[in-house]
SERO-4910 file (N, C-alpha, C, O; in steps of 0.05 Angstrom, whole numbers):
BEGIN
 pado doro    nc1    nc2    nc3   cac1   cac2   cac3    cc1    cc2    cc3    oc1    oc2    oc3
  Unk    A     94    106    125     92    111    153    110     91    168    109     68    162
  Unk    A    128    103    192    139     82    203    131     61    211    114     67    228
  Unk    A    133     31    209    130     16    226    143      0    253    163     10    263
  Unk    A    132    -20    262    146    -24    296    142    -50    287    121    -60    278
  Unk    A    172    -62    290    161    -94    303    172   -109    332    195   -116    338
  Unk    A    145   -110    346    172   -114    379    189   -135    381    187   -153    365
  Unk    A    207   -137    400    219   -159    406    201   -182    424    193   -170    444
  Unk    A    194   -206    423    174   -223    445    191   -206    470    210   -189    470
  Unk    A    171   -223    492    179   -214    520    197   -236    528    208   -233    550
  Unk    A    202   -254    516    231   -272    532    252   -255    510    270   -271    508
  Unk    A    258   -238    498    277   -229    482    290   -213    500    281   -190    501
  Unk    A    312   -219    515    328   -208    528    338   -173    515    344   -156    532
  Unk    A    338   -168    492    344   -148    477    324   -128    478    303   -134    488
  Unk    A    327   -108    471    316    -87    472    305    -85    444    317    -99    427
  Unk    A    280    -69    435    256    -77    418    284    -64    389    306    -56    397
  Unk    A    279    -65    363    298    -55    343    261    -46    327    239    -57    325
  Unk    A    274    -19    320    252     -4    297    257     -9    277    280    -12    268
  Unk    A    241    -12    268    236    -16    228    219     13    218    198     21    228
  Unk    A    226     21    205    215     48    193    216     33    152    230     14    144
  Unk    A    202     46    140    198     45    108    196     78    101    177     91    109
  Unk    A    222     92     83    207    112     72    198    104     41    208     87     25
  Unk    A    172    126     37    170    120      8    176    143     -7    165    165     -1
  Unk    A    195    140    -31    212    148    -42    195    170    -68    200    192    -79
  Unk    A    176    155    -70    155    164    -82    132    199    -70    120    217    -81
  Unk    A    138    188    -41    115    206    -17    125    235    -16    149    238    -16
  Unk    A    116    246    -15    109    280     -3    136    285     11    149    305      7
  Unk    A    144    259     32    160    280     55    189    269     42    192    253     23
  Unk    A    208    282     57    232    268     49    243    247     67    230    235     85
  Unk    A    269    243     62    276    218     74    287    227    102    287    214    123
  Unk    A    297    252     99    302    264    130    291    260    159    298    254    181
  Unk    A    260    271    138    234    275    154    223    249    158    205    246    174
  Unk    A    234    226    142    218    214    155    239    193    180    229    175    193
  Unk    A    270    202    181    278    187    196    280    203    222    292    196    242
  Unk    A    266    226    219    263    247    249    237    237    258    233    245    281
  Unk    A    215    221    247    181    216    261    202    190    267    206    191    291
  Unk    A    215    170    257    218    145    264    240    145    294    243    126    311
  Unk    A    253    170    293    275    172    314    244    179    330    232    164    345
  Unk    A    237    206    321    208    200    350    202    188    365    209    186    389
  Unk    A    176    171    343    174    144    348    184    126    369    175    120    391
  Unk    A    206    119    356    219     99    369    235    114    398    241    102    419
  Unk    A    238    128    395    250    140    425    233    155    447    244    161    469
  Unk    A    205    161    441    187    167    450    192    201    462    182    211    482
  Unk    A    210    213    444    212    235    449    200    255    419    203    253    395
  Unk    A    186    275    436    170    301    414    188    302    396    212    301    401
  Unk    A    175    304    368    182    309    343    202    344    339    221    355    328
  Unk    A    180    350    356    192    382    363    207    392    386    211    413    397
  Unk    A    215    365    389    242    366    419    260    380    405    265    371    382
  Unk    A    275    405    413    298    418    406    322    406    413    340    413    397
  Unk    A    333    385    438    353    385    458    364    370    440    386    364    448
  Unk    A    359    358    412    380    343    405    367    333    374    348    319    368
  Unk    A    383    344    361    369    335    325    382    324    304    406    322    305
  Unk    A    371    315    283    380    302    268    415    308    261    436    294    262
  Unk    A    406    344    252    434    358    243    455    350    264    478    347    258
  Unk    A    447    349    282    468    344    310    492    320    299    516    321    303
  Unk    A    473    294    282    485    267    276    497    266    242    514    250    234
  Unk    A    486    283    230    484    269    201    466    305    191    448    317    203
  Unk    A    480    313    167    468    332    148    437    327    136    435    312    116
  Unk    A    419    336    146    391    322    124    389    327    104    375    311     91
  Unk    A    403    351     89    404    354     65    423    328     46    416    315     27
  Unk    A    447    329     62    462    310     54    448    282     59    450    268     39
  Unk    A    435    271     78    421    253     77    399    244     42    399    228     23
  Unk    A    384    265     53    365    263     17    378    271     -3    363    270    -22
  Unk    A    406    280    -11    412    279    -35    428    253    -40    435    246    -63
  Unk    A    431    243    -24    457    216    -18    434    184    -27    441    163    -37
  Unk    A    412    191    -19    388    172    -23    368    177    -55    356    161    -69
  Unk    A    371    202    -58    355    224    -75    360    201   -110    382    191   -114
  Unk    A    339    198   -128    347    191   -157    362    209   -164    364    232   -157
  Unk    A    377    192   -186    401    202   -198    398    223   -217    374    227   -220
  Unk    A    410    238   -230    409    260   -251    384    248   -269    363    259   -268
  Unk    A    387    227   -284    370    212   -306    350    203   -300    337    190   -316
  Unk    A    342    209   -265    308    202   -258    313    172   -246    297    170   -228
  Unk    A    326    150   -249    333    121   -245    334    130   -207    340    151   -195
  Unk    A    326    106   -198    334    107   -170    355    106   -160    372    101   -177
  Unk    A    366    108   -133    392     92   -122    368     72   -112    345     78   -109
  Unk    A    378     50   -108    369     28    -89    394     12    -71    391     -5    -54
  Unk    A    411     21    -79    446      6    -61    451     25    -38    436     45    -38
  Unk    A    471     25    -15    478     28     -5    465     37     25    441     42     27
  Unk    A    479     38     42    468     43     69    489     71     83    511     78     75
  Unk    A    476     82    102    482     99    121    479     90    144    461     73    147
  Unk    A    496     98    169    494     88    196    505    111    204    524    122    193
  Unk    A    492    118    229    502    146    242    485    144    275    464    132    275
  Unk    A    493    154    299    479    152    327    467    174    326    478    192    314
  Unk    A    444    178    335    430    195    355    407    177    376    392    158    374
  Unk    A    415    200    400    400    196    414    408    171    430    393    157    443
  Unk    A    445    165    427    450    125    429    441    108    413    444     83    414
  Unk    A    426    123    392    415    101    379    418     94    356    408    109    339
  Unk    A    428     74    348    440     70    315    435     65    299    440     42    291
  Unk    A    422     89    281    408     97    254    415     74    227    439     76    221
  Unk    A    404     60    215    415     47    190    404     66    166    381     70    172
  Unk    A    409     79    143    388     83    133    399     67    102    420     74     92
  Unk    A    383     50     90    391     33     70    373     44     42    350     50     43
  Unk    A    391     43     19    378     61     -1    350     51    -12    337     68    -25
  Unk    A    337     22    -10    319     17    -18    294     21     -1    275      7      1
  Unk    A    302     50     14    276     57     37    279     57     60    277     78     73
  Unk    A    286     28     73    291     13     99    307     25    113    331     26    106
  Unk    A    296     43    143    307     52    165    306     38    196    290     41    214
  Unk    A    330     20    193    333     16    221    342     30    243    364     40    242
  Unk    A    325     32    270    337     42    290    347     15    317    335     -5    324
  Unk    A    363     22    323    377     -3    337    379     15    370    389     37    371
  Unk    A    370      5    391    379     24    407    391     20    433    383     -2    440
  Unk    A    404     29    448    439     27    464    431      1    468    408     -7    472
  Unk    A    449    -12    467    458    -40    477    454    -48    513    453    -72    520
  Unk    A    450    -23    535    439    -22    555    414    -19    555    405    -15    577
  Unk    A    399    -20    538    369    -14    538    365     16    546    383     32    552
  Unk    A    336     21    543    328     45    550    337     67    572    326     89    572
***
């Protein structure tokens, strides 16, 4: 499940999301960086005006993260892509950062 960690209140910056998928879980890695874009943007999961596919393929997302032919994980590499202004990390050992506009909300 995503998590939040805020920025204090003297942090001039705007808060940065921390999301965890598990690689192991039910949903995929798509799905779970569409609850964390949610989440963190405080816009419906089932908002149409603007989606994942808009930024980045989800299929191509989970096969790019997905274990290899022989079952072994990936655990290397990262993805970075915007939606919403907001700039997606997604790193192969789970870890989804959301970073968002540099003007704040």
């Amino acid at each position: 499940m995503p998590s939040h960690y805020p920025a204090s209140d003297s942090d001039p910056l705007p808060p940065v999301y921390h999301a965890r998928h598990d690689p192991d879980g039910s949903a995929k890695l798509s799905t779970t960086v569409v609850h964390a874009l949610a989440e963190s943007t405080g816009v419906d999961v089932t908002d149409s005006t603007s989606t994942l596919y808009d930024s980045v393929d989800p299929d191509a997302l989970d096969a790019l993260f997905s274990s290899r032919h022989d079952g072994t994980p990936r655990t290397g590499g990262t993805l970075s892509f915007v939606v919403y202004d907001h700039r997606v990390i997604v790193h192969g050992d789970g870890r989804i950062i959301i970073e968002p506009p540099a003007d704040g909300f």
